[in-house]
N, CA, C and O atoms as a GROMACS GRO file, in nm:
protein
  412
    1UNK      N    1   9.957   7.870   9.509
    1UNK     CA    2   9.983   7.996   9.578
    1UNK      C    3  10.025   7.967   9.721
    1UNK      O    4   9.966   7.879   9.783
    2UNK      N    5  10.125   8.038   9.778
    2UNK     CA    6  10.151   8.046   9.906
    2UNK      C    7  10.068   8.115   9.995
    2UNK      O    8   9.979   8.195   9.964
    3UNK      N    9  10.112   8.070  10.145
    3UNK     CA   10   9.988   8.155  10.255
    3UNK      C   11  10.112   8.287  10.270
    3UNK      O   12  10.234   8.272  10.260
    4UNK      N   13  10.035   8.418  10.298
    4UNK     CA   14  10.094   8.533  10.306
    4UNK      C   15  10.119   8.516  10.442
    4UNK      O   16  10.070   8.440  10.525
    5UNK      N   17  10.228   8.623  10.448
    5UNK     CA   18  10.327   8.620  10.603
    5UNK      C   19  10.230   8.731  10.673
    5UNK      O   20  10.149   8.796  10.607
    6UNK      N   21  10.249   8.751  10.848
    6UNK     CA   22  10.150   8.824  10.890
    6UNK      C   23  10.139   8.941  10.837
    6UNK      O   24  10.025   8.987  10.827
    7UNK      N   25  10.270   9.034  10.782
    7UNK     CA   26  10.293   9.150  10.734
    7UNK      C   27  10.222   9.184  10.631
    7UNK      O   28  10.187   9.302  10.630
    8UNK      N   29  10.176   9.093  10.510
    8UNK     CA   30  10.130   9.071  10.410
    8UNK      C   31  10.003   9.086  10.363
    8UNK      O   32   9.963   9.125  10.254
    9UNK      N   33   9.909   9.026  10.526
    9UNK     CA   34   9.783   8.983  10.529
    9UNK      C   35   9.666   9.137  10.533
    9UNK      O   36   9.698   9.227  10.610
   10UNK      N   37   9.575   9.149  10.473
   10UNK     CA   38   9.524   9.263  10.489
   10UNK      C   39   9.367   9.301  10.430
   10UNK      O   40   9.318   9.250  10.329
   11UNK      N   41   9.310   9.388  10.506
   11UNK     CA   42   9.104   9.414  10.384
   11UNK      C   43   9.176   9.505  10.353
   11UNK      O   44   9.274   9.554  10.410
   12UNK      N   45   9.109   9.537  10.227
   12UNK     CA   46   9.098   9.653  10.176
   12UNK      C   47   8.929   9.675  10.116
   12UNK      O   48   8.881   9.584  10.048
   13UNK      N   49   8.860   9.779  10.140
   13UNK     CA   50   8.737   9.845  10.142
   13UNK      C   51   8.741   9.954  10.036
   13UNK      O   52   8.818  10.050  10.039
   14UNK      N   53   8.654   9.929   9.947
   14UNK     CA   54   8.653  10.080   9.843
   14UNK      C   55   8.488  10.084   9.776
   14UNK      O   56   8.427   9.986   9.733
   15UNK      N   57   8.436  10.231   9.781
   15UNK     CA   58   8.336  10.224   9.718
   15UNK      C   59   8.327  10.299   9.553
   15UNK      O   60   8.351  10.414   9.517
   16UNK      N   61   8.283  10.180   9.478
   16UNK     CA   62   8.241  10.241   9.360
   16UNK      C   63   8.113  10.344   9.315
   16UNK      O   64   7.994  10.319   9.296
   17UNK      N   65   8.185  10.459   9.306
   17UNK     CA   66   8.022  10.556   9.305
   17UNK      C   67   7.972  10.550   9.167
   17UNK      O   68   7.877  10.622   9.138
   18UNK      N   69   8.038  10.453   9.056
   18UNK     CA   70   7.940  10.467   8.973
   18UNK      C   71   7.851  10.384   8.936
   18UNK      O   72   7.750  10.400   8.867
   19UNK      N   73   7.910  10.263   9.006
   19UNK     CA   74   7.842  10.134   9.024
   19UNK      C   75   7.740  10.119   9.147
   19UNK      O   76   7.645  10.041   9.156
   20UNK      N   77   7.782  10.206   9.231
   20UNK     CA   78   7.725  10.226   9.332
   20UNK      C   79   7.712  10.086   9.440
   20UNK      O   80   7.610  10.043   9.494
   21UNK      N   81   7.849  10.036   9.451
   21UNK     CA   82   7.898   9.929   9.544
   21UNK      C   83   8.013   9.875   9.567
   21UNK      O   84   8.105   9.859   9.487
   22UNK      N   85   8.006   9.828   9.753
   22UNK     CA   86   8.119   9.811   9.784
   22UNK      C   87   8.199   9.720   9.730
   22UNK      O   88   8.135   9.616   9.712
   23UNK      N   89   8.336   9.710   9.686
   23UNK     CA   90   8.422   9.607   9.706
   23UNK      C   91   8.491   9.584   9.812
   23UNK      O   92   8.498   9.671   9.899
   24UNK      N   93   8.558   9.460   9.824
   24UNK     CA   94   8.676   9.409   9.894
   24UNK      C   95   8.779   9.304   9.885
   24UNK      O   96   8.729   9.192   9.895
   25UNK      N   97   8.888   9.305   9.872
   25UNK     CA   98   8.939   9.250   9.918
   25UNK      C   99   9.078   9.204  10.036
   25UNK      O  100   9.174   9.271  10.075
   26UNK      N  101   9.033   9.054  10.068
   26UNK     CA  102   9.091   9.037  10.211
   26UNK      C  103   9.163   8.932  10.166
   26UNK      O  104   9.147   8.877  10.057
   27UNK      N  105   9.266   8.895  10.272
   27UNK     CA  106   9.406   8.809  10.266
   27UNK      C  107   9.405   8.750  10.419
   27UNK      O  108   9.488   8.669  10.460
   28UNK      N  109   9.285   8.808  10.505
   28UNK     CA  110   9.274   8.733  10.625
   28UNK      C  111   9.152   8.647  10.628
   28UNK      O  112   9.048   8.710  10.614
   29UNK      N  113   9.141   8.510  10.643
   29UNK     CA  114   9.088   8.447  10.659
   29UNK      C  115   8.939   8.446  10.779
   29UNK      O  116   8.833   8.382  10.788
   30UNK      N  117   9.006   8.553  10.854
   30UNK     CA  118   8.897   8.554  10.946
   30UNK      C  119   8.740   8.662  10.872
   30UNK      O  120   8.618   8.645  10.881
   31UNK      N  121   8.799   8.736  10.824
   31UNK     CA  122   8.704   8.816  10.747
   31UNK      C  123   8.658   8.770  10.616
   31UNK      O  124   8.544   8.793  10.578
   32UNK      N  125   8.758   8.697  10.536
   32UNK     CA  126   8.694   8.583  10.432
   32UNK      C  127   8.579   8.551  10.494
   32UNK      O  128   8.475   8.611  10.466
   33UNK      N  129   8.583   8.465  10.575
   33UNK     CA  130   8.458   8.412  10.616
   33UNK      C  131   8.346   8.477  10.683
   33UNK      O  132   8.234   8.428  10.691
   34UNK      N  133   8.386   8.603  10.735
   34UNK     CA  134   8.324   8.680  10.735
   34UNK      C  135   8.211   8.764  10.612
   34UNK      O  136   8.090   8.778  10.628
   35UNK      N  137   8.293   8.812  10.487
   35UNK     CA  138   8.234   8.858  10.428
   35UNK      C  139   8.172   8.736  10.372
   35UNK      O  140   8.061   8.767  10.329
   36UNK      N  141   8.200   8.595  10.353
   36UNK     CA  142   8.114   8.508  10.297
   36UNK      C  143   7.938   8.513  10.388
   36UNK      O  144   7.828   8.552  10.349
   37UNK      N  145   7.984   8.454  10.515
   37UNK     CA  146   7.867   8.459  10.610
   37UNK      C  147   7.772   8.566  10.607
   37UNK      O  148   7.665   8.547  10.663
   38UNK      N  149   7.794   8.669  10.553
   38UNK     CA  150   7.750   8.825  10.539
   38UNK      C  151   7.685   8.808  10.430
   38UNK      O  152   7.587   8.882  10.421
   39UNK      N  153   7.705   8.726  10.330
   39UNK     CA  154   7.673   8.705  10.220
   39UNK      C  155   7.682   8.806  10.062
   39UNK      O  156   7.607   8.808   9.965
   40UNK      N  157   7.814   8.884  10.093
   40UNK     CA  158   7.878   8.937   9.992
   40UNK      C  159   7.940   8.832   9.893
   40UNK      O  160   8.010   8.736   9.924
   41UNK      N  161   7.893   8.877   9.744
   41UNK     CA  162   7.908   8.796   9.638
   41UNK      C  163   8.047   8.831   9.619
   41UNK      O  164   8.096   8.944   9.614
   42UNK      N  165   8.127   8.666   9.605
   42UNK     CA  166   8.228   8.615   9.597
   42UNK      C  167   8.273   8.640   9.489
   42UNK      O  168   8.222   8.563   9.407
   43UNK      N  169   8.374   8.738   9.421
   43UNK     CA  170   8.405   8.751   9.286
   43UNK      C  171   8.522   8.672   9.247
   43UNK      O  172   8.508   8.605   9.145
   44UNK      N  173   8.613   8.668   9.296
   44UNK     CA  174   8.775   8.537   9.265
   44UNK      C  175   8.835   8.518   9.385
   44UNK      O  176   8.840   8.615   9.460
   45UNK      N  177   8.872   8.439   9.411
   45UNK     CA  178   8.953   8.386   9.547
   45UNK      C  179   9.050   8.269   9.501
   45UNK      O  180   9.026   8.158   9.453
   46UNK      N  181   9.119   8.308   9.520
   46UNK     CA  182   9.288   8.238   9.531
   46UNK      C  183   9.307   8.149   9.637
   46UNK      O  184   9.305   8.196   9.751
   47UNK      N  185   9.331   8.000   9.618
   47UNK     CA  186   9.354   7.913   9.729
   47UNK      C  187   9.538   7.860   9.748
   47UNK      O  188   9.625   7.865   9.661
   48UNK      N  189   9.551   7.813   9.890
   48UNK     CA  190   9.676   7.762   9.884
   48UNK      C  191   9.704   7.597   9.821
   48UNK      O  192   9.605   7.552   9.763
   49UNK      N  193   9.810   7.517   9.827
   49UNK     CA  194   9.792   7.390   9.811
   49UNK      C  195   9.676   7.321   9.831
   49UNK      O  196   9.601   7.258   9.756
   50UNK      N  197   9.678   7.355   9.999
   50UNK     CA  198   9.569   7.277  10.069
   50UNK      C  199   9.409   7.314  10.081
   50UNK      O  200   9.332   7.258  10.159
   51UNK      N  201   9.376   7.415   9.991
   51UNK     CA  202   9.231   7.440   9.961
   51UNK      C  203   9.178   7.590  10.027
   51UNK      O  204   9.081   7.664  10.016
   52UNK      N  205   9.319   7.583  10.112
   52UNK     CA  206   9.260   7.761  10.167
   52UNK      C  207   9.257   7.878  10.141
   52UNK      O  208   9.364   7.937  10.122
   53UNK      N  209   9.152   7.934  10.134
   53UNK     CA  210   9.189   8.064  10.097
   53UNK      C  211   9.281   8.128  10.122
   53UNK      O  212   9.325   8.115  10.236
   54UNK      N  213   9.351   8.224  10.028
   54UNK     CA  214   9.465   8.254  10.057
   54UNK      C  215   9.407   8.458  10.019
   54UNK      O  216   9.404   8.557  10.092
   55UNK      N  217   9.387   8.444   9.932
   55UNK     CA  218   9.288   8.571   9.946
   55UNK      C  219   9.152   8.588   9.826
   55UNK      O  220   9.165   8.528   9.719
   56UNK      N  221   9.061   8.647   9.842
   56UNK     CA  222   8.932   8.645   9.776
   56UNK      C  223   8.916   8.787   9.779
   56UNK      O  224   8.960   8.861   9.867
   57UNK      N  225   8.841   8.826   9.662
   57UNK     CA  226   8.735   8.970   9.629
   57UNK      C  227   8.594   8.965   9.656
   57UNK      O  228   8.571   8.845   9.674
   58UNK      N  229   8.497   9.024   9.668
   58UNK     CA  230   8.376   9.071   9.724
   58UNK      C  231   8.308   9.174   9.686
   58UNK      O  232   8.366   9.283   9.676
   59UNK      N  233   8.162   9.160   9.654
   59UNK     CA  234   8.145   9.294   9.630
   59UNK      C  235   7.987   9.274   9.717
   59UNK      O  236   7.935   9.166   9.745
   60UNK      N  237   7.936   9.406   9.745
   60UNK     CA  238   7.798   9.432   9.788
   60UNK      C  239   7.728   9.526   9.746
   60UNK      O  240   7.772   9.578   9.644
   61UNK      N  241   7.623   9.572   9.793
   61UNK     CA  242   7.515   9.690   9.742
   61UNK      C  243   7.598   9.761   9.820
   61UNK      O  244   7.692   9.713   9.885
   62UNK      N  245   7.554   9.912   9.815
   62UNK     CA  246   7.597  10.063   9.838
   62UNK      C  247   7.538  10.039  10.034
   62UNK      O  248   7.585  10.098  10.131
   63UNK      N  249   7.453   9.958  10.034
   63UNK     CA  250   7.396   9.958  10.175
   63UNK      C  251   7.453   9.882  10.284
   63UNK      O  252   7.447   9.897  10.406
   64UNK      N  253   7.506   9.805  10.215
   64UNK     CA  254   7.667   9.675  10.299
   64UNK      C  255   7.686   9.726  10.404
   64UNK      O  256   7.680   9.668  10.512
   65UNK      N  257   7.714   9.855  10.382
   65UNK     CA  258   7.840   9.892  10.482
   65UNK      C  259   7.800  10.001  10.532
   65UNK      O  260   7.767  10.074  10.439
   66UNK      N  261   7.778  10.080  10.684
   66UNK     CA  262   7.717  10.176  10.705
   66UNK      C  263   7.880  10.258  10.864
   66UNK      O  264   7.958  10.207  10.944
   67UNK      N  265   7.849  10.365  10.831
   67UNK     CA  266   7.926  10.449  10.886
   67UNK      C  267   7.934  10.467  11.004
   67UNK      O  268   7.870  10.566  10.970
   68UNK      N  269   7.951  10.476  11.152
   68UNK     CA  270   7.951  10.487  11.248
   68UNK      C  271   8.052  10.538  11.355
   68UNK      O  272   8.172  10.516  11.335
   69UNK      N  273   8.016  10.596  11.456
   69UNK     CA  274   8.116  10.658  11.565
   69UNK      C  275   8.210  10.538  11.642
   69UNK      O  276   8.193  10.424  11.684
   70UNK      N  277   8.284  10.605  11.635
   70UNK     CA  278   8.457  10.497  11.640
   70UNK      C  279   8.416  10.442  11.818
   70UNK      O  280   8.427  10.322  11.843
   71UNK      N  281   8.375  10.531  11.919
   71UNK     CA  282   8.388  10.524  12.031
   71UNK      C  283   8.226  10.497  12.071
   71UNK      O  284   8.153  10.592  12.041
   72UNK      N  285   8.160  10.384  12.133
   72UNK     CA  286   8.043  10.362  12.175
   72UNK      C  287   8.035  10.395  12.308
   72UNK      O  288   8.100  10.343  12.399
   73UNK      N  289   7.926  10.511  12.320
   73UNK     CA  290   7.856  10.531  12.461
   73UNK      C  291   7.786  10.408  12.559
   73UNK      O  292   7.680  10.344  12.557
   74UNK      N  293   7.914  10.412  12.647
   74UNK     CA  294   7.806  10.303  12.788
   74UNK      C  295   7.684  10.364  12.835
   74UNK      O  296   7.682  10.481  12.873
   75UNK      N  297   7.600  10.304  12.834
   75UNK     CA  298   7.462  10.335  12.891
   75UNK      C  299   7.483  10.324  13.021
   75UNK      O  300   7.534  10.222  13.067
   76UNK      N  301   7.434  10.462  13.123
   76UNK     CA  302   7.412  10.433  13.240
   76UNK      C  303   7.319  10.441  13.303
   76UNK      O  304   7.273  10.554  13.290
   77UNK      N  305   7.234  10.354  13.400
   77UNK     CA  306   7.114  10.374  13.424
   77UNK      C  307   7.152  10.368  13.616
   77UNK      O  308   7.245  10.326  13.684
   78UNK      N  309   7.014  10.438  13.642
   78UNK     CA  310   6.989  10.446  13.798
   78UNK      C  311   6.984  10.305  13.828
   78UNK      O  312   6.973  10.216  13.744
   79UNK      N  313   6.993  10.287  13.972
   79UNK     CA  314   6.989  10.176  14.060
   79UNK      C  315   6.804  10.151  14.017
   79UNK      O  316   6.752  10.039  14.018
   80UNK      N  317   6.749  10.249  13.992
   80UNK     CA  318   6.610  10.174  13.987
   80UNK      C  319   6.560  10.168  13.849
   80UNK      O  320   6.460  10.097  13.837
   81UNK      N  321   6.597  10.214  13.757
   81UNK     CA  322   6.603  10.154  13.639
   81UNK      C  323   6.634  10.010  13.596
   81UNK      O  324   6.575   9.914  13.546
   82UNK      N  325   6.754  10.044  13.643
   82UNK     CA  326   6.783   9.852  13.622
   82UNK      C  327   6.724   9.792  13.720
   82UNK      O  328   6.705   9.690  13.654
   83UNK      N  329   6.680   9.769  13.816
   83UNK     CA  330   6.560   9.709  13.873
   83UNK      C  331   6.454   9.672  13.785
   83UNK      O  332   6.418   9.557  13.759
   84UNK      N  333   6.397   9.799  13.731
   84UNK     CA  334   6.281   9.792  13.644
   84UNK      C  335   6.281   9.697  13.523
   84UNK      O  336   6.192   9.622  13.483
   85UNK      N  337   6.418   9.722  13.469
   85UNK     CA  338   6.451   9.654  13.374
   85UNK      C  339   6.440   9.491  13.384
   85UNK      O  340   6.373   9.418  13.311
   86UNK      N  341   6.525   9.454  13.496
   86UNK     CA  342   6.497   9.306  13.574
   86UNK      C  343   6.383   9.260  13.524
   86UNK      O  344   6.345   9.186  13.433
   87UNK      N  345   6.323   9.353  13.649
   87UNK     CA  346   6.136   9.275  13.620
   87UNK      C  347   6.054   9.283  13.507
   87UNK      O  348   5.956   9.209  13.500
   88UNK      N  349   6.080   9.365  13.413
   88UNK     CA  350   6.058   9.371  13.277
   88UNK      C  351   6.106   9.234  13.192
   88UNK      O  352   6.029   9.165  13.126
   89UNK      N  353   6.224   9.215  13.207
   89UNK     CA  354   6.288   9.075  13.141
   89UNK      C  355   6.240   8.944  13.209
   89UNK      O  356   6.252   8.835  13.152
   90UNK      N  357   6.180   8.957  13.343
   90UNK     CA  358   6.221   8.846  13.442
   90UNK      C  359   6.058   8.809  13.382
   90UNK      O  360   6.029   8.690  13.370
   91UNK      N  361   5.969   8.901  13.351
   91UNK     CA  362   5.795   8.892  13.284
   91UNK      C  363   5.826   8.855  13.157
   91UNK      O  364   5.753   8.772  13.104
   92UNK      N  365   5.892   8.886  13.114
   92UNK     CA  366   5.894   8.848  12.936
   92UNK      C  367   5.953   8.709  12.947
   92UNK      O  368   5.866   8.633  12.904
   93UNK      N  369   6.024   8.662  12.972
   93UNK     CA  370   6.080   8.486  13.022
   93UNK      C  371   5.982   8.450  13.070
   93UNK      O  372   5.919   8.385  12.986
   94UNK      N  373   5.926   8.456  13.169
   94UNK     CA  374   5.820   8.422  13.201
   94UNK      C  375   5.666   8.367  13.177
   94UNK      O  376   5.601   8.276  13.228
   95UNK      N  377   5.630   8.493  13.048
   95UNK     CA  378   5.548   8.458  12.935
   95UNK      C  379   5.607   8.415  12.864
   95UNK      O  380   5.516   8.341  12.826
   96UNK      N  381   5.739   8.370  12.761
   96UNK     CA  382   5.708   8.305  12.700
   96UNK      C  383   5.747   8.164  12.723
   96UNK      O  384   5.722   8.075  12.642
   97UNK      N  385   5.818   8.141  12.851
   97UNK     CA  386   5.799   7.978  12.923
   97UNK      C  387   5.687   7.911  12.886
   97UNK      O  388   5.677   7.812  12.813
   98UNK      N  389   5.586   7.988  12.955
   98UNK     CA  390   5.429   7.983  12.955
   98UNK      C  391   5.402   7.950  12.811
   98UNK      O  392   5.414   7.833  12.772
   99UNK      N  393   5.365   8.046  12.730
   99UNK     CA  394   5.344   8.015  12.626
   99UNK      C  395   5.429   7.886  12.507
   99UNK      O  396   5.400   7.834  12.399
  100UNK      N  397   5.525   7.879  12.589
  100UNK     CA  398   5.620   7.744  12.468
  100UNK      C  399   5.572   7.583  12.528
  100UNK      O  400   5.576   7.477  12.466
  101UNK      N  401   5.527   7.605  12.661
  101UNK     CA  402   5.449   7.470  12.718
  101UNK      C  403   5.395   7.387  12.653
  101UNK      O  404   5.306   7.444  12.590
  102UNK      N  405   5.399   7.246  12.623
  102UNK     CA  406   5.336   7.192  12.513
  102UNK      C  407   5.166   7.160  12.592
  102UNK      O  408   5.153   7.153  12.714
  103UNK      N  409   5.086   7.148  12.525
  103UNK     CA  410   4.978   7.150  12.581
  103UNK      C  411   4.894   6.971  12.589
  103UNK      O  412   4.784   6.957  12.643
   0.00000   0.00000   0.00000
């Protein structure tokens, strides 16, 4: 099999409601390894000459994949909040320095 041209390359995401799980498949390598690392079961994958994936299928539980708002809210906090916060983190490093000390 040949490597696909950039035009070519692509996920595709679909849920089975009677099976009640996701599939996929991808033609980009970066998410191959992605959904591998994720540990979605590998159903066929197609390699090039040289051993690479060229594209693979996937499937997961109904829980894989969860829905979310496109645009994430920056948190903004007061000048003394994040202060607080500091010294909150700067105590927690602190203890557990302490505590990882070999004795």
């Amino acid at each position: 099999m040949q490597r696909l041209t950039l035009e070519e390359r692509e996920v595709h995401l679909w849920f089975d409601d009677v099976d009640r799980v996701w599939r996929a498949e991808a033609s980009i390598l970066k998410y191959i390894r992605a959904f591998r690392k994720a540990g979605w079961k590998e159903l066929c994958c197609d390699n090039d000459d040289n051993g690479t994936p060229v594209v693979a299928t996937f499937e997961a539980p109904a829980h894989a994949i969860s829905i979310r708002k496109a645009e994430r809210k920056k948190r903004v906090m007061t000048e003394e909040q994040r202060v607080a916060a500091i010294e909150r983190l700067s105590l927690a490093r602190n203890s557990l320095k302490i505590s990882e000390k070999p004795e």
